[in-house]
C-alpha positions in Angstrom: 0.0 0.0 0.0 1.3 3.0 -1.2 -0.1 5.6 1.3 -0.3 5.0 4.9 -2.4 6.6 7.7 -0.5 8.4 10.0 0.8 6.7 13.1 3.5 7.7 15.7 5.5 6.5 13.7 5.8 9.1 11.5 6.3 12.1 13.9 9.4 13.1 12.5 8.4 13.8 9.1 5.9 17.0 10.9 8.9 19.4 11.2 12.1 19.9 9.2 15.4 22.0 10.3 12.8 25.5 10.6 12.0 23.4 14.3 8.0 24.5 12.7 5.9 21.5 13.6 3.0 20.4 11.3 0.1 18.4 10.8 -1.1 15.4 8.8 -3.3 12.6 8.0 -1.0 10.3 5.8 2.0 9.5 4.2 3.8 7.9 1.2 7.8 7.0 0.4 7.2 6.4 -3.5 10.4 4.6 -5.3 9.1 5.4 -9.0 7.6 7.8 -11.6 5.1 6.1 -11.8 4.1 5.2 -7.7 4.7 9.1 -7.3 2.0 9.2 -10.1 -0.3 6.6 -8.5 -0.2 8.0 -5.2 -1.3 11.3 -6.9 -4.5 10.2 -8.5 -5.5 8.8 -5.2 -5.5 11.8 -3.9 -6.7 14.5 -7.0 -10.5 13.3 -6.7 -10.7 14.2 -2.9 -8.5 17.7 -3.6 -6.1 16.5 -0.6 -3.8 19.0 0.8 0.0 17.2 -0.4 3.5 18.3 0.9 6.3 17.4 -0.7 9.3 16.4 1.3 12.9 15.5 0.4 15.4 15.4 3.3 14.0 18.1 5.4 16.8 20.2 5.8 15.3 23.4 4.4 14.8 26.4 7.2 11.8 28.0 5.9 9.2 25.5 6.5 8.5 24.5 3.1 8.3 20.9 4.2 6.0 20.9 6.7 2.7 19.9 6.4 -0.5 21.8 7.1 -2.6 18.2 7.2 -3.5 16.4 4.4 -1.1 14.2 3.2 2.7 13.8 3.0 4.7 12.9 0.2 8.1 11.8 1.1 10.9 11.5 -1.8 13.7 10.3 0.2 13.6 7.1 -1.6 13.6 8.0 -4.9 17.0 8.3 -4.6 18.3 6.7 -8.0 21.0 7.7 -11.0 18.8 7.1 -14.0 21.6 7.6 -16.5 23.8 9.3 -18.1 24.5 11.7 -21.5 27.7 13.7 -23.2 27.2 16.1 -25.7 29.0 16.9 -28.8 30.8 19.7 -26.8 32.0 16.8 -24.3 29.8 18.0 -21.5 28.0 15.3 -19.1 24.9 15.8 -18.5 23.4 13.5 -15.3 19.8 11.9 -14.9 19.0 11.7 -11.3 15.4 11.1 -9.0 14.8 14.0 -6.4 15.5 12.0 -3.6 19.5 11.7 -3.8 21.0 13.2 -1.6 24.6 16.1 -2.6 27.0 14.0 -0.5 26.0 10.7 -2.4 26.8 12.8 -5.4 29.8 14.1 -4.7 30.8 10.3 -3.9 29.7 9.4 -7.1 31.5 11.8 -9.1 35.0 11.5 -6.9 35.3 8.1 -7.8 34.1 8.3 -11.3 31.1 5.4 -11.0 27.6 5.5 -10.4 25.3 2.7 -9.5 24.3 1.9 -13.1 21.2 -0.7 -12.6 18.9 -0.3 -15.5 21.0 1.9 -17.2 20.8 1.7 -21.3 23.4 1.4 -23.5 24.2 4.8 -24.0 23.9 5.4 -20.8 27.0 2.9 -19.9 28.5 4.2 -22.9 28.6 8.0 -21.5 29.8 6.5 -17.7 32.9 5.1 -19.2 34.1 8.4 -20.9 33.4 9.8 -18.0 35.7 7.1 -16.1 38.6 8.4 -18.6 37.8 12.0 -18.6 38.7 14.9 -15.8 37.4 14.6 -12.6 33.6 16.2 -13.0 31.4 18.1 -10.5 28.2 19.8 -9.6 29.0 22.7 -8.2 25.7 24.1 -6.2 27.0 24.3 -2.6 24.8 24.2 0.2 26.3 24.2 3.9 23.7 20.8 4.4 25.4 18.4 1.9 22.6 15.8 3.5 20.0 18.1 1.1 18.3 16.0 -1.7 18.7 17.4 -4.6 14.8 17.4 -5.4 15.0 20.1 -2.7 17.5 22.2 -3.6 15.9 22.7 -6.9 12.7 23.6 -5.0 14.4 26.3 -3.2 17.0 27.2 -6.0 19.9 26.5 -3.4 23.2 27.9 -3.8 25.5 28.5 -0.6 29.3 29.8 -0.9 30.3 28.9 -4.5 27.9 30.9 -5.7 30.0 33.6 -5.7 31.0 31.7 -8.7 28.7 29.6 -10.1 25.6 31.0 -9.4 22.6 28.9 -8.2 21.3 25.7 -8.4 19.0 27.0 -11.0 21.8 27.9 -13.6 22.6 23.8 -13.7 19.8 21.9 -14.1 19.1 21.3 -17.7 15.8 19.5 -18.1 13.4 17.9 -15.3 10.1 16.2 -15.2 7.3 17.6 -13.1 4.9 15.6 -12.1 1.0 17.7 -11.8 -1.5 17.2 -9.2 -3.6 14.9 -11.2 -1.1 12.9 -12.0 0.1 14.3 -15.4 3.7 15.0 -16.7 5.4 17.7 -17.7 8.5 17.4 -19.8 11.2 20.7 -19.9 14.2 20.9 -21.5 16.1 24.0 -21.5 15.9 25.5 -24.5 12.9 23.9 -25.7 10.4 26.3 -24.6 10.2 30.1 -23.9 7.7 32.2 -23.1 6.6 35.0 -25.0 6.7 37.8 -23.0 5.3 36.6 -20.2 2.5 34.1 -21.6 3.9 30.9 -21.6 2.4 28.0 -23.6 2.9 24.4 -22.3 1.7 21.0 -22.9 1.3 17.9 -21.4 2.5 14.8 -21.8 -1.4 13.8 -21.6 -2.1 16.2 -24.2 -3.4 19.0 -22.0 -2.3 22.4 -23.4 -1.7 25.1 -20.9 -1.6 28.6 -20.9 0.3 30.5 -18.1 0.3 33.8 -17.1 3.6 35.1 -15.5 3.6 37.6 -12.9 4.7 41.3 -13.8 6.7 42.1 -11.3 10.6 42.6 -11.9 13.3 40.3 -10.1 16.0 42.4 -8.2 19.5 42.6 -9.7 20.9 40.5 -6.4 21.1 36.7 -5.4 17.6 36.2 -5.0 15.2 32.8 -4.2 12.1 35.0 -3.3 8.9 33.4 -5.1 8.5 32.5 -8.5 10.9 33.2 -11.3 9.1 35.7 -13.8 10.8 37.3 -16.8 10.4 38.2 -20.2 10.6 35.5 -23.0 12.0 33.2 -19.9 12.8 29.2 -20.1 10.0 27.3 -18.8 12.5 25.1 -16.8 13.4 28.5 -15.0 9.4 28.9 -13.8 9.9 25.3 -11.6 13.2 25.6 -10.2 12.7 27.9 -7.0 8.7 27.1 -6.9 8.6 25.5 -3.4 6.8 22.4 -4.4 3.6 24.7 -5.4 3.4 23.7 -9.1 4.3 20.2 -9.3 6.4 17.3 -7.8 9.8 17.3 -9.5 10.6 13.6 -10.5 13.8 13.9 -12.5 16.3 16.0 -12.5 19.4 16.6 -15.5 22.1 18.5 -14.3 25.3 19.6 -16.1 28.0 19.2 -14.7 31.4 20.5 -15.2 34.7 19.7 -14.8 36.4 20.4 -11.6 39.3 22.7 -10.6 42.5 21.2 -10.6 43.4 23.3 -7.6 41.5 24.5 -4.8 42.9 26.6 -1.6 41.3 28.0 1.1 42.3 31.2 2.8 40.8 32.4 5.9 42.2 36.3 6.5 41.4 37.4 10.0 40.8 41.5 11.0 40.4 43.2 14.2 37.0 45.2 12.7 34.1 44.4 10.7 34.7 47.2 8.4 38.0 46.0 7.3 36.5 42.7 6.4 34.1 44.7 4.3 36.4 46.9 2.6 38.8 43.8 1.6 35.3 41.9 0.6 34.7 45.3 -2.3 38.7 45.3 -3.1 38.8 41.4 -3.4 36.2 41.5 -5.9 37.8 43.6 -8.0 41.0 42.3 -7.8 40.8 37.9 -7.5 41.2 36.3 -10.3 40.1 32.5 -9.4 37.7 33.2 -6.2 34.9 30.7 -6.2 33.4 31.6 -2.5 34.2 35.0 -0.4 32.6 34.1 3.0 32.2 35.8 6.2 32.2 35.4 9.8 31.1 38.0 12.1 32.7 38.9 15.8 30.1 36.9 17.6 30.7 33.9 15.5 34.2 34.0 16.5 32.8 34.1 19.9 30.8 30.9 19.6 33.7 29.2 18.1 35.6 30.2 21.2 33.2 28.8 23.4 32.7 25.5 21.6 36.5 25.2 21.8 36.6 25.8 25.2 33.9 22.9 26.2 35.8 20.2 24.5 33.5 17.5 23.0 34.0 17.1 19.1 34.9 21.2 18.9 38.0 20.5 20.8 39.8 19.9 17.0 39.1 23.4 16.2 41.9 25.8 15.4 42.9 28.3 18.4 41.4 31.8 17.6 43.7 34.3 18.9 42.0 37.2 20.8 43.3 39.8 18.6 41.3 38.2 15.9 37.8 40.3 15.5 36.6 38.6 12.9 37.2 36.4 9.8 36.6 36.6 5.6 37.5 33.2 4.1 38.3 32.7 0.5 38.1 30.0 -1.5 40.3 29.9 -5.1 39.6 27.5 -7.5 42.4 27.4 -10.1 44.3 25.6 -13.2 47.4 25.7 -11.6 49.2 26.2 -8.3 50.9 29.3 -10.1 47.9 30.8 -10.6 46.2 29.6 -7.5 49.4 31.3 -5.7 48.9 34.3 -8.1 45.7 35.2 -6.4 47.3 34.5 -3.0 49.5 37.1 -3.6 46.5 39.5 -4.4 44.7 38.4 -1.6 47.8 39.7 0.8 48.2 43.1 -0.9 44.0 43.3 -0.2 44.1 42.4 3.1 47.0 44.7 4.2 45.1 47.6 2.2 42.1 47.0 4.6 44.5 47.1 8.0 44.7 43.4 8.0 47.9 41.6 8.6 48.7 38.9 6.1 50.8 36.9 8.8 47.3 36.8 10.6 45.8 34.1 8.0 45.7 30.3 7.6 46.4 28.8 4.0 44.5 25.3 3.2 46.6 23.8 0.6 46.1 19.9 1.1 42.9 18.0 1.5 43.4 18.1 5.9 43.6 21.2 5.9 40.8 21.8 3.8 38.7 20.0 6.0 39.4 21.3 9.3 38.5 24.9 7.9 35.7 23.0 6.5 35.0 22.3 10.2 35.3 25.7 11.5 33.1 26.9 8.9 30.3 24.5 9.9 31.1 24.9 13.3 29.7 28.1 14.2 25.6 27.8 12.4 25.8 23.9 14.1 27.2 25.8 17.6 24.3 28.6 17.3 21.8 25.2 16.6 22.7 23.2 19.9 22.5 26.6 21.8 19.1 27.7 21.0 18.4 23.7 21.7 19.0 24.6 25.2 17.3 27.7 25.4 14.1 25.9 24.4 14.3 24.0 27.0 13.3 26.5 29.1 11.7 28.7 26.5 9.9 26.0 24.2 8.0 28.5 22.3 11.1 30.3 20.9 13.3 29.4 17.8 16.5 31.0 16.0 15.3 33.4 13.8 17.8 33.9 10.7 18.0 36.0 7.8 18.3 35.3 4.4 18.0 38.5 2.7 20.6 40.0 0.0 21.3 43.6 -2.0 22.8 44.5 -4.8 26.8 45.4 -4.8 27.1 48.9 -3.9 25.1 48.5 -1.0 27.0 45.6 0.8 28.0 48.3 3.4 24.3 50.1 3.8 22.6 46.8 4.9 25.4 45.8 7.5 25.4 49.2 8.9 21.4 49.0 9.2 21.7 45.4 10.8 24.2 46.5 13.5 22.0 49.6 14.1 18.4 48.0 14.7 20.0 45.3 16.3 21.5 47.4 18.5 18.4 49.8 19.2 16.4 46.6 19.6 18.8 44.9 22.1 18.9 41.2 20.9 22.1 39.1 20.7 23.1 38.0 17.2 25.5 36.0 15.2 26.2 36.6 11.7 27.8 34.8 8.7 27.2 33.5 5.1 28.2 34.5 2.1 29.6 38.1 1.9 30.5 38.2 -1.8 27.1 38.0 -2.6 25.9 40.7 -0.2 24.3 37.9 1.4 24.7 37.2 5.3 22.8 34.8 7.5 21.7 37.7 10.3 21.1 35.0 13.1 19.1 36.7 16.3 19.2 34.0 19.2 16.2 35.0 21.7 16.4 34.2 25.3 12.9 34.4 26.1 9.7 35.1 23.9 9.4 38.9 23.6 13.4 39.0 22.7 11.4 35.9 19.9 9.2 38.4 19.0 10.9 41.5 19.3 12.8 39.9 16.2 10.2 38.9 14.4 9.3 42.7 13.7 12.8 43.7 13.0 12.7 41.2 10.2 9.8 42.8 8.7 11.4 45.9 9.4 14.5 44.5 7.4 12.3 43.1 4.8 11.5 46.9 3.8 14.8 48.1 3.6 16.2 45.7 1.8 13.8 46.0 -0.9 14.2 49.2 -1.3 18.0 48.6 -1.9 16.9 46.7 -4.1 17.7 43.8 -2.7 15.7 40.2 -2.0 14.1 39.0 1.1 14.9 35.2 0.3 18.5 35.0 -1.6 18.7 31.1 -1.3 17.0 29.3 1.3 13.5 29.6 -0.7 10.3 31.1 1.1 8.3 28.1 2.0 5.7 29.6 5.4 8.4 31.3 7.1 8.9 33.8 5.3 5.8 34.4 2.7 4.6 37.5 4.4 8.0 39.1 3.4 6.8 38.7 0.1 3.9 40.7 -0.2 6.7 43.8 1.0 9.0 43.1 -1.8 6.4 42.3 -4.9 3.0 44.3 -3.2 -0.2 42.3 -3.2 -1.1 42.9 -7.0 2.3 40.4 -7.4 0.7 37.4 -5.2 -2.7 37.5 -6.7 -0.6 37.0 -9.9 1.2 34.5 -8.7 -1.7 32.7 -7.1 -3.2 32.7 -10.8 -0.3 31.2 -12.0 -0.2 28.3 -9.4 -3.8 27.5 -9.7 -3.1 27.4 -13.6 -0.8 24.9 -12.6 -2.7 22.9 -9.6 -6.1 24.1 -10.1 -7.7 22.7 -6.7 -4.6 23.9 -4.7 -3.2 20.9 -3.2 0.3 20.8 -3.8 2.7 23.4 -1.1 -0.4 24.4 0.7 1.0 27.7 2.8 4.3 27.5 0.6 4.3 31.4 -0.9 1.1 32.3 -0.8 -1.3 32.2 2.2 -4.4 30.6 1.8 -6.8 33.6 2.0 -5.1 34.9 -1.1 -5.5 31.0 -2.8 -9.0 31.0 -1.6 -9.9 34.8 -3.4 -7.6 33.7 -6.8 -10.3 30.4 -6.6 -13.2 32.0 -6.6 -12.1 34.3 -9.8 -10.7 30.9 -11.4 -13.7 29.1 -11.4 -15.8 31.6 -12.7 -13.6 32.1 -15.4 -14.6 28.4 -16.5 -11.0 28.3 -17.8 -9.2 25.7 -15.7 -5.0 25.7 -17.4 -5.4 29.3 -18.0 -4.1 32.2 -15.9 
């Protein structure tokens, strides 16, 4: 039996790494197309609510369920096969379900598990054996993320300083509709014109979509659906929080990988000499893949973690004198031109007041890894502490940002995070990925005003952000947490477009119920559906 009632059983598939708790009434693990299909049109005829679920590592709730049913792909977890084009690029087949770090296993040792793989398919793996070293290079901090998911929330994390997000590598996928029927993209293969797009079915149902007016900021940005003029249909799913279909394969290109890859982490006594180096290293590196940062407090967690032994002990010693930290990571050709950039990097950071002789150099695979473990340390440190504060405090959570701005106003939105955090009086932590103008504002409440104190100075940041012209979501996707930010950066005119275009989509509004939109706004965009008599159209 493919779907189950719910039972204790099942408890841990109500929540995911937001710590939001949900509802539901059952649940199914499909393996296939085709029992992802089946369990679907069980469901259409009754209009059940459907949350999709993947690994559960996303921190804005898209994952939980708000009843109805969920539908768990963490066992469609398959390589379906593989393709090279006449340019020599690989292109990979994969099901939702598997998971980065399986990936990155895969494509380190050159071999994939190849049941029911074609011919051509087997013929593609064994160039691949011969050829360079390949990778995907979307990089999430949770490598445990399904990659179903990450295309979901358009993930990206530090190398997309680089290589943008995970949006820019998938090249076709199938998406599964709420009745059951397929959709087939490849990039390429369909654009819209203007904004009407025109798709069809595998069923032979022709569709005619809507996109929303608004305009998508010039800044890293995962903040609703992806609307632009003459776009690639394959764009519109990747980022749609599991609202418009179930994504049940996956190409992605992949690439081949650096021959050389350092890591540099330059330490400063003051934030805004971090910042400064940030604008100047920019400008000047050559072969930077990630420019991340970590903020005085984090240092100050790190500290702490050190000092209480346990598997933090291995952590590097942080000198007092060291404020705060902006790692580097070059990808290069060659060690001459990986120490090229080095070089660059030292004139930068003694422009901005730092000392050279006050940074570490990751050269071999250890060291990588143990400033791999620092990195990680501090947002897994900030986790286990707001652990214990529930514990007293159940009703709080950690509230982080995700929000991003264009270039030139990197320094603006740290200046107005220091300031409101300040007025407001709440301890915070901050890192993430500076060379995107993007930093993971963590507030850690103590009690529940400090909770909700922070709450408003979100919504207060939501505002000022957009007017920089920034995004409220850069990468983590908007799921529940965060859709009321949206209506401050698109207005409400925007979500009653994109409602349209959902319900063009999923006409009976099952799929991502609360994911984006909230369901007053579904229920209104309905009611005007419906009378239109013009289910497909929107």
């Amino acid at each position: 039996m493919l779907i189950q009632p719910w039972s204790a059983e099942f408890d841990d598939y109500l929540h995911d790494e937001s710590r939001t708790r949900g509802t539901a009434d059952s649940i199914s693990f499909p393996r296939t197309e085709d029992e992802l299909r089946a369990v679907l049109r069980d469901l259409h005829p009754s209009a059940v609510p459907i949350t999709v679920q993947g690994a559960r590592t996303g921190l804005a709730a898209g994952a939980v369920p708000e009843g109805g049913h969920v539908l768990n792909l963490s066992r469609m977890n398959r390589c379906l096969g593989l393709r090279q084009d006449a340019s020599g690029t690989f292109y990979l087949r994969v099901q939702p379900g598997l998971v980065l770090s399986e990936l990155r296993k895969y494509l380190s040792a050159k071999a994939f598990p190849a049941d029911g793989w074609d011919e051509p398919s087997r013929a593609a793996a064994a160039r691949l054996a011969e050829a360079p070293e390949q990778m995907f290079p979307t990089d999430p901090t949770e490598t445990s993320a399904t990659l179903g998911g990450m295309a979901a929330c358009n993930a990206s994390g530090a190398r997309s300083y680089r290589y943008g997000a995970m949006r820019d590598h998938v090249h076709a996928l199938r998406l599964v509709l709420a009745d059951g029927d397929v959709l087939a993209l490849e990039r390429g293969a369909c654009h819209a014109r203007g904004r009407t797009l025109e798709l069809t079915t595998e069923g032979g149902r022709r569709m005619c979509v809507q996109l929303p007016a608004y305009q998508m900021p010039h800044a890293k940005n995962a903040s609703g659906y992806f609307a632009a003029d003459d776009m690639d249909a394959v764009d519109l799913v990747i980022g749609s929080d599991g609202t418009l279909g179930i994504i049940s394969e996956l190409e992605l290109e992949l690439m081949p990988a650096p021959a050389v890859i350092w890591g540099v982490s330059c330490f400063f006594a003051r934030e805004n000499q971090a910042v400064e180096a940030t604008v100047a290293a920019r400008g000047r590196l050559r072969h930077a893949a990630a420019l991340e940062y970590f903020d005085p407090a984090a240092l100050d967690i790190l500290r702490r973690a050190r000092a209480a032994g346990s598997a933090f002990s291995a952590l590097p010693e942080l000198p007092a004198s060291f404020g705060c930290c902006l790692f580097v990571e070059i990808q290069a050709p060659s060690e001459d031109e990986a120490m090229a950039d080095v070089a660059r990097l030292a004139s930068v950071v003694e422009a901005a007041g730092g000392s050279p002789c006050d940074s570490w150099v990751a050269r071999t695979a250890v060291d990588r890894e143990t400033l791999r473990f620092f990195r990680h340390a501090v947002p897994e440190s900030v986790n286990m502490l707001i652990d214990e504060r529930r514990r007293t405090e159940p009703t709080i959570t950690k509230l982080g940002s995700d929000m991003s701005v264009p270039d030139e106003r990197l320094a603006d939105v740290i200046a107005l995070y220091r300031s409101t955090l300040a007025e407001a009086g709440l301890e915070s932590v901050a890192w993430g990925h500076i060379g995107n103008n993007h930093l993971h504002v963590n507030i850690l409440p103590r009690c529940r005003e400090e909770f909700l104190r922070g709450k408003e100075l979100f919504e207060r940041w939501a505002r000022a952000v957009t007017e920089m012209g920034g995004a409220v979501s850069a990468e983590h996707g908007v799921g529940k947490i965060k859709r009321s930010f949206l209506a401050v950066m698109y207005g409400e005119e925007a979500l009653a477009q994109m409602a349209r275009l959902k319900l063009a989509f999923d006409p009976a509004a099952q799929l991502g119920r609360g994911n984006l939109i909230d369901a007053k706004m579904i229920e209104t965009s309905l009611s005007g559906f419906y009378h239109s008599g013009e289910e497909g159209v929107a």
